[in-house]
Backbone atoms as SQL, in Angstrom:
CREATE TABLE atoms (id INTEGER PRIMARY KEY, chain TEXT, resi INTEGER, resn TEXT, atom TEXT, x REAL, y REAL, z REAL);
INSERT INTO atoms VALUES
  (1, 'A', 1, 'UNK', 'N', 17.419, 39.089, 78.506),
  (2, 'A', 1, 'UNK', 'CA', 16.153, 39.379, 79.132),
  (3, 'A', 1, 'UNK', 'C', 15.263, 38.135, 79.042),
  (4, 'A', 2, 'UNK', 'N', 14.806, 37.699, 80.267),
  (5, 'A', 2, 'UNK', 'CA', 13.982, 36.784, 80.119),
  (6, 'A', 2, 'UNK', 'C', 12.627, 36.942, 79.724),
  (7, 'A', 3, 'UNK', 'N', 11.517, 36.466, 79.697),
  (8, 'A', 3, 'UNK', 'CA', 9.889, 36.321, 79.243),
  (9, 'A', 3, 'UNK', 'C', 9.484, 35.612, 80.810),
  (10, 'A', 4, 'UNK', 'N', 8.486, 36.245, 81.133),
  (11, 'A', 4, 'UNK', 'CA', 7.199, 35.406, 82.160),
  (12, 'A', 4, 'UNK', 'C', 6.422, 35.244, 81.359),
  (13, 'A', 5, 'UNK', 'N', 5.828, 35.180, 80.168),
  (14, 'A', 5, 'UNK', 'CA', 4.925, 34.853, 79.571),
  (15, 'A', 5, 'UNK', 'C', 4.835, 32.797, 79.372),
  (16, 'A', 6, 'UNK', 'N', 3.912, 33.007, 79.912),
  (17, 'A', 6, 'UNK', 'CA', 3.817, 31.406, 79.894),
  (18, 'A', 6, 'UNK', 'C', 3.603, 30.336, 77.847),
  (19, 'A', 7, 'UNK', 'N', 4.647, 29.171, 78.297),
  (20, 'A', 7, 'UNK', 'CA', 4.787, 28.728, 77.065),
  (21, 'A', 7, 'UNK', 'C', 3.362, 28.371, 76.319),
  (22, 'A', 8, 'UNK', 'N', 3.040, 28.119, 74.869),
  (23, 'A', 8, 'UNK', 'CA', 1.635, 27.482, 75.117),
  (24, 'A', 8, 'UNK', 'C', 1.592, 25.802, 75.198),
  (25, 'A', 9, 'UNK', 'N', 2.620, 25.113, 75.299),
  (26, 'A', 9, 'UNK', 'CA', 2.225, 23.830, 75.782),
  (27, 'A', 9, 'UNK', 'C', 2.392, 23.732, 77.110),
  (28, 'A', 10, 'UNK', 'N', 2.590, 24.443, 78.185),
  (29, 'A', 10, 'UNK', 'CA', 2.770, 24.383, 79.194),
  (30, 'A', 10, 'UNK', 'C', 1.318, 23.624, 80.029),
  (31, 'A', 11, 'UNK', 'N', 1.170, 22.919, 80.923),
  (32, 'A', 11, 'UNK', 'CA', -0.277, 22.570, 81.342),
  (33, 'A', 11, 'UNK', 'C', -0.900, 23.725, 81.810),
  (34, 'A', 12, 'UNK', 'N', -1.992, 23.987, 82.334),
  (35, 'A', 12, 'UNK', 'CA', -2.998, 24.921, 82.768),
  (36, 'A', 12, 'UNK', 'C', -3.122, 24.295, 83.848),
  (37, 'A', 13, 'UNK', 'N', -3.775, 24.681, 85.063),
  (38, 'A', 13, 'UNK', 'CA', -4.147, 24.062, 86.064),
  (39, 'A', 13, 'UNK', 'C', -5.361, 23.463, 85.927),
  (40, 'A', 14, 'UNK', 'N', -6.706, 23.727, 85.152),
  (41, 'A', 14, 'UNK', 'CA', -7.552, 22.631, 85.188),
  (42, 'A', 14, 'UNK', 'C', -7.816, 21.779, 83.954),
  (43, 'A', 15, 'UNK', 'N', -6.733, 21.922, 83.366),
  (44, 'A', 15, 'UNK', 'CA', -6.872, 21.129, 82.072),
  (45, 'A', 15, 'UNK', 'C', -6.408, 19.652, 82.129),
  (46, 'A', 16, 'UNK', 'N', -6.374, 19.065, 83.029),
  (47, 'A', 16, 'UNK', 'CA', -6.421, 17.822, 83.845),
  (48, 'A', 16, 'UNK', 'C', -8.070, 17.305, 83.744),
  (49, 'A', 17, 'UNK', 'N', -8.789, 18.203, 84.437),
  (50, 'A', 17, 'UNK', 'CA', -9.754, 17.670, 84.855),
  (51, 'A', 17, 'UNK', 'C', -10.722, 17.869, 83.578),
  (52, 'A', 18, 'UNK', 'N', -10.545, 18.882, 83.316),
  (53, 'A', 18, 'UNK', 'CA', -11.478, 18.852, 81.633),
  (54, 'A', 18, 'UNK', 'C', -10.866, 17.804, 80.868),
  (55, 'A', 19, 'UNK', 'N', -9.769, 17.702, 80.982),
  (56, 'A', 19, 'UNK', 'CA', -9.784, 16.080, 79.821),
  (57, 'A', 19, 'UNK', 'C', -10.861, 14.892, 80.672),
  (58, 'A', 20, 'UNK', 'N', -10.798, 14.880, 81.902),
  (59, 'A', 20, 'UNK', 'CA', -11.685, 13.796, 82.282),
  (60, 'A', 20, 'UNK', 'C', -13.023, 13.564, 82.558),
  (61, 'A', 21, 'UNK', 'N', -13.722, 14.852, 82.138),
  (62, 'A', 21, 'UNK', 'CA', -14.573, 15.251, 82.021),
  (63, 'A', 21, 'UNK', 'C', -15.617, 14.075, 81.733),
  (64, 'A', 22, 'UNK', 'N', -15.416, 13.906, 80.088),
  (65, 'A', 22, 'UNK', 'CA', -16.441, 12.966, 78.950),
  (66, 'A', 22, 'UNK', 'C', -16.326, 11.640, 79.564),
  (67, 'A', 23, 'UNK', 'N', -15.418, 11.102, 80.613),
  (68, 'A', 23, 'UNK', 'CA', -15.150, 9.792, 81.233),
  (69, 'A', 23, 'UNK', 'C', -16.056, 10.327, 82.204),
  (70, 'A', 24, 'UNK', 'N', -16.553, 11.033, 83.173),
  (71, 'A', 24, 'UNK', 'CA', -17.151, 11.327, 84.635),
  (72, 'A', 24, 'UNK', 'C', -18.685, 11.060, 83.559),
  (73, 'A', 25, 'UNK', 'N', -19.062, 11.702, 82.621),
  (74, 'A', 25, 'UNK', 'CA', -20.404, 12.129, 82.035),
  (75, 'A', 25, 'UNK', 'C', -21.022, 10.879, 81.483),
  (76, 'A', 26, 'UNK', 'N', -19.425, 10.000, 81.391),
  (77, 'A', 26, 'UNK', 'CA', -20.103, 8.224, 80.585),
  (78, 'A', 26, 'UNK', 'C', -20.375, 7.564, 81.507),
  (79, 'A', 27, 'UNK', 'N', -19.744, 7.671, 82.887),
  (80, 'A', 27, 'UNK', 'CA', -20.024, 7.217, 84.041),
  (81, 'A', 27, 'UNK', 'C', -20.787, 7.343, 84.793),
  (82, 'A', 28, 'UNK', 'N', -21.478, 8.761, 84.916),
  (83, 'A', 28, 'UNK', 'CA', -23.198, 9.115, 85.361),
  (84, 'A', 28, 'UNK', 'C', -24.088, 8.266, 84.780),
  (85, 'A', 29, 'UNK', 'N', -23.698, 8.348, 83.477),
  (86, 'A', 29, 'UNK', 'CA', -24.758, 7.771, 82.492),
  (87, 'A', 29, 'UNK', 'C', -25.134, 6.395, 82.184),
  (88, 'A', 30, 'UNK', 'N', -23.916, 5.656, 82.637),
  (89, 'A', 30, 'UNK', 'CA', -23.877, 4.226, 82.941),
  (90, 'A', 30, 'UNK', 'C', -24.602, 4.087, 83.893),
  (91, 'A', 31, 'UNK', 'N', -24.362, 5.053, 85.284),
  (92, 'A', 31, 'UNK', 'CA', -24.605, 4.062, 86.790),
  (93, 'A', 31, 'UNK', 'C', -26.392, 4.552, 86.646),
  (94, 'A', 32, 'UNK', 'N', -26.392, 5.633, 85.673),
  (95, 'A', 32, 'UNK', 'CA', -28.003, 6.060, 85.461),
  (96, 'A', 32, 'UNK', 'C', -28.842, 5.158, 85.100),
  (97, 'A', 33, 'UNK', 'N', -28.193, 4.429, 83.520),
  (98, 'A', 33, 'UNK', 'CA', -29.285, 3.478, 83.544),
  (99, 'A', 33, 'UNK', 'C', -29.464, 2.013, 83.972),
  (100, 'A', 34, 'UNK', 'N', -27.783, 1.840, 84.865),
  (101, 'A', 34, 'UNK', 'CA', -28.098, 0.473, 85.466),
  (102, 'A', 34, 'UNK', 'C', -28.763, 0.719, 86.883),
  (103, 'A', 35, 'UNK', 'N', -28.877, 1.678, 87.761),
  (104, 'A', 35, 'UNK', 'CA', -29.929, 1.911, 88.629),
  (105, 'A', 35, 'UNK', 'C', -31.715, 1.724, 88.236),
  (106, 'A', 36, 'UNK', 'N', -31.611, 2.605, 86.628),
  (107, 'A', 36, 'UNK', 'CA', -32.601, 2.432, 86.118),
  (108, 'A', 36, 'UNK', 'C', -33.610, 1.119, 86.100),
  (109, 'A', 37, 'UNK', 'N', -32.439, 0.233, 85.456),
  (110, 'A', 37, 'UNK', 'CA', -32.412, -0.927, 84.886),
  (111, 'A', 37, 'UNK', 'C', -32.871, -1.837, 86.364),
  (112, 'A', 38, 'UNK', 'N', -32.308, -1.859, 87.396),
  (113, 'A', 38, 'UNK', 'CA', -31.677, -2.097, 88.342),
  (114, 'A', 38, 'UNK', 'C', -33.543, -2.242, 89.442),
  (115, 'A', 39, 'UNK', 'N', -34.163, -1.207, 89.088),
  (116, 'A', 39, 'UNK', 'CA', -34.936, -1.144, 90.425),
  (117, 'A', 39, 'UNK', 'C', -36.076, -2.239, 89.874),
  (118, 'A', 40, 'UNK', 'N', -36.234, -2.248, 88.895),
  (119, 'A', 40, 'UNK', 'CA', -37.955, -2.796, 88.670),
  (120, 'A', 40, 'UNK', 'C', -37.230, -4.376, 88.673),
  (121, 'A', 41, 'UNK', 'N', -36.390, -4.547, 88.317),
  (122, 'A', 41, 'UNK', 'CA', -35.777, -6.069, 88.275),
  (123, 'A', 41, 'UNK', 'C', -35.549, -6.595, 89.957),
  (124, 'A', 42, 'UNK', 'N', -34.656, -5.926, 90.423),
  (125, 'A', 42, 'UNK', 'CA', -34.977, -5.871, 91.611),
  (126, 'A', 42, 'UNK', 'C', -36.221, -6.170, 92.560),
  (127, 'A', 43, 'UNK', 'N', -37.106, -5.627, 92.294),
  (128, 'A', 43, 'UNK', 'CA', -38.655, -5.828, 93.027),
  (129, 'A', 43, 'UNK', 'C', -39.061, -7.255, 92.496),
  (130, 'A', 44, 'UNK', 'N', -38.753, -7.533, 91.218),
  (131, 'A', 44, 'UNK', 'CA', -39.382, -8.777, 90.415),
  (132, 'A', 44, 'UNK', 'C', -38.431, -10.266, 90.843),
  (133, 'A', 45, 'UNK', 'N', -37.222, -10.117, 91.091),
  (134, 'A', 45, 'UNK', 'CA', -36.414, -10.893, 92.073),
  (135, 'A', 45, 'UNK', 'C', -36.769, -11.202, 93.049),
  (136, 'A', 46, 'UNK', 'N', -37.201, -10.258, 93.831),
  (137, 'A', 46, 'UNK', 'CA', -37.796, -10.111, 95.378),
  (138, 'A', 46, 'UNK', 'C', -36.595, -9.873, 95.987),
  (139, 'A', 47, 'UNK', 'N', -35.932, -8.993, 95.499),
  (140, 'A', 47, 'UNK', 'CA', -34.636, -8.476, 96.163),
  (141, 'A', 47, 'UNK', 'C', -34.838, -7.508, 97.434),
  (142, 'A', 48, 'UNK', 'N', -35.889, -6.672, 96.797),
  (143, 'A', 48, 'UNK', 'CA', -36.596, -5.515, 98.029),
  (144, 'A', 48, 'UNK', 'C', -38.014, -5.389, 97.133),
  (145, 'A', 49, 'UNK', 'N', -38.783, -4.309, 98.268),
  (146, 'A', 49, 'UNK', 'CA', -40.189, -4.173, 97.734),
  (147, 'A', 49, 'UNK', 'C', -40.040, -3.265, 96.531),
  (148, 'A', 50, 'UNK', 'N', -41.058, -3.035, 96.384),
  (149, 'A', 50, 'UNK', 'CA', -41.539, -2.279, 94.987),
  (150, 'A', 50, 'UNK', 'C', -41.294, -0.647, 95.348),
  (151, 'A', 51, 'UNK', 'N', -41.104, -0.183, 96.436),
  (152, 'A', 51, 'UNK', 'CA', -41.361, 1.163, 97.236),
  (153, 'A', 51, 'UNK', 'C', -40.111, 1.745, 96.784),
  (154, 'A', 52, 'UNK', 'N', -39.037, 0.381, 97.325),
  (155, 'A', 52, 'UNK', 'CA', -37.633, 0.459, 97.397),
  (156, 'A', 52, 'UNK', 'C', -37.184, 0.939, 95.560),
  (157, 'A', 53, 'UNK', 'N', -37.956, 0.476, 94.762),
  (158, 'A', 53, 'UNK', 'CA', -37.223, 0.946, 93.506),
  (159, 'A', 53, 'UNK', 'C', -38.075, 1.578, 93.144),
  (160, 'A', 54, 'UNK', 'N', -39.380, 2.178, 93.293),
  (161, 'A', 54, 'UNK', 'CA', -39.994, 2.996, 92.422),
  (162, 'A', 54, 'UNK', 'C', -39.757, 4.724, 93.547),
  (163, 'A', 55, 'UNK', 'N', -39.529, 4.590, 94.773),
  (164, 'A', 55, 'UNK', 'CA', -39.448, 5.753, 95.260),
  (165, 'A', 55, 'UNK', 'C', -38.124, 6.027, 95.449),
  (166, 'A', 56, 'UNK', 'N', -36.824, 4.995, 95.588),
  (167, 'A', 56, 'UNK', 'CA', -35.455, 5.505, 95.922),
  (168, 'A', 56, 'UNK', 'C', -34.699, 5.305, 94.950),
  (169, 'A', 57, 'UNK', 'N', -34.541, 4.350, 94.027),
  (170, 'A', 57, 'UNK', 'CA', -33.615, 4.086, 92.952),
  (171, 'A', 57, 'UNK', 'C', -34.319, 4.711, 92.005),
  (172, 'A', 58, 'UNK', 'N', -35.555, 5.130, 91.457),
  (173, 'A', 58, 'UNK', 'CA', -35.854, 5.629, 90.063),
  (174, 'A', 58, 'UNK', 'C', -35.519, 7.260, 90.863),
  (175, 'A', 59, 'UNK', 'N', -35.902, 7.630, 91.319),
  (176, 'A', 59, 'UNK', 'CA', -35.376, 9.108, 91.509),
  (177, 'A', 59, 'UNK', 'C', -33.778, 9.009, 91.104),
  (178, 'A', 60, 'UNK', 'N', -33.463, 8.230, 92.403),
  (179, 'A', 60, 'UNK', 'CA', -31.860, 8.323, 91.941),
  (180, 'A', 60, 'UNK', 'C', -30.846, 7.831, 91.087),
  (181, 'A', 61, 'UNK', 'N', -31.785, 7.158, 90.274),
  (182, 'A', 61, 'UNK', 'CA', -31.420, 7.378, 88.575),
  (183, 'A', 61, 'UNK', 'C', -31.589, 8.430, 87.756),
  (184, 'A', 62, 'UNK', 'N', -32.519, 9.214, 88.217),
  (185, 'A', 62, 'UNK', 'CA', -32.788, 10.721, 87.719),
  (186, 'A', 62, 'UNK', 'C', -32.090, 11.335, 87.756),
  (187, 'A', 63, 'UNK', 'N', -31.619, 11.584, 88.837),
  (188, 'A', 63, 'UNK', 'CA', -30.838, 12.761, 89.593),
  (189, 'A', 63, 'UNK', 'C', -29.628, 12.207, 89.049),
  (190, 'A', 64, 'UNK', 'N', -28.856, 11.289, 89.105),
  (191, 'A', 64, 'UNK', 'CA', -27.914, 10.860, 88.069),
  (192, 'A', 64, 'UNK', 'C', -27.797, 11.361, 86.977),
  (193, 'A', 65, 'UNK', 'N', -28.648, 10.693, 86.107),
  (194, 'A', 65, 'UNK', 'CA', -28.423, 11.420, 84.631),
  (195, 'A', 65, 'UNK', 'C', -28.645, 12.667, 84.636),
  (196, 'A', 66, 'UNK', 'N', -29.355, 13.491, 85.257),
  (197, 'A', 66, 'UNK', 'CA', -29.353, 15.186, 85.447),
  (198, 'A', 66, 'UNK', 'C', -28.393, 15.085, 85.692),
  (199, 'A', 67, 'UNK', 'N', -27.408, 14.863, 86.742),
  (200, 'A', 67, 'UNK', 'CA', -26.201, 15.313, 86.703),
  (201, 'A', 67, 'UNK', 'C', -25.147, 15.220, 85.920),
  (202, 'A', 68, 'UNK', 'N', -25.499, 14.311, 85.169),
  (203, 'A', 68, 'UNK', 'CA', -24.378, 13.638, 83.511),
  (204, 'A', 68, 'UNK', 'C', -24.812, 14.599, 82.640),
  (205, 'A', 69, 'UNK', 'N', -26.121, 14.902, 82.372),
  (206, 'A', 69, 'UNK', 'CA', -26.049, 15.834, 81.278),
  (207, 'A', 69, 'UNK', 'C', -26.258, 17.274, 81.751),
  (208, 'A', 70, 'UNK', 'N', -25.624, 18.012, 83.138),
  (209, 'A', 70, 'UNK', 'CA', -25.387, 19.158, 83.491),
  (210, 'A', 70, 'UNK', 'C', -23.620, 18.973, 82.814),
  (211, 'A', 71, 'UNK', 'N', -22.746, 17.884, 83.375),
  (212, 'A', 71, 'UNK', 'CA', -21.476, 17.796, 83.504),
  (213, 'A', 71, 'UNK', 'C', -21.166, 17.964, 81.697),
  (214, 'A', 72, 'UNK', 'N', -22.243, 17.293, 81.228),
  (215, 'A', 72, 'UNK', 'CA', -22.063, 17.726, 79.620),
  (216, 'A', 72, 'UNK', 'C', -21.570, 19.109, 79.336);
């Protein structure tokens, strides 16, 4: 008589992606604060205006790290 009961080292189907999880959450969190980092230096370069990093890159450094520490 055989068993369908599944082995327990067998993989799971999303236990792939939960291991890669803490790599996606270091990676929000990186591109978070080099956007961060990124806008006011930017303006002081004269790379773009001041508009350009205080209204589009600091939000979307926000919204970044919100999303790194939801994925937490």
């Amino acid at each position: 008589m055989t068993s369908t009961a599944a082995t327990p080292d067998a993989p799971r189907p999303g236990h792939r992606l939960l291991r890669q999880l803490p790599w996606l959450v270091l990676l929000l969190a990186i591109v978070a604060a080099a956007v961060l980092a990124l806008g006011p230096l930017g303006w002081r370069a004269g790379w773009w205006h001041f508009r350009i990093g205080f209204f589009y890159l600091m939000p979307g450094a926000f919204y970044c790290g919100l999303a790194a520490l939801a994925a937490r």
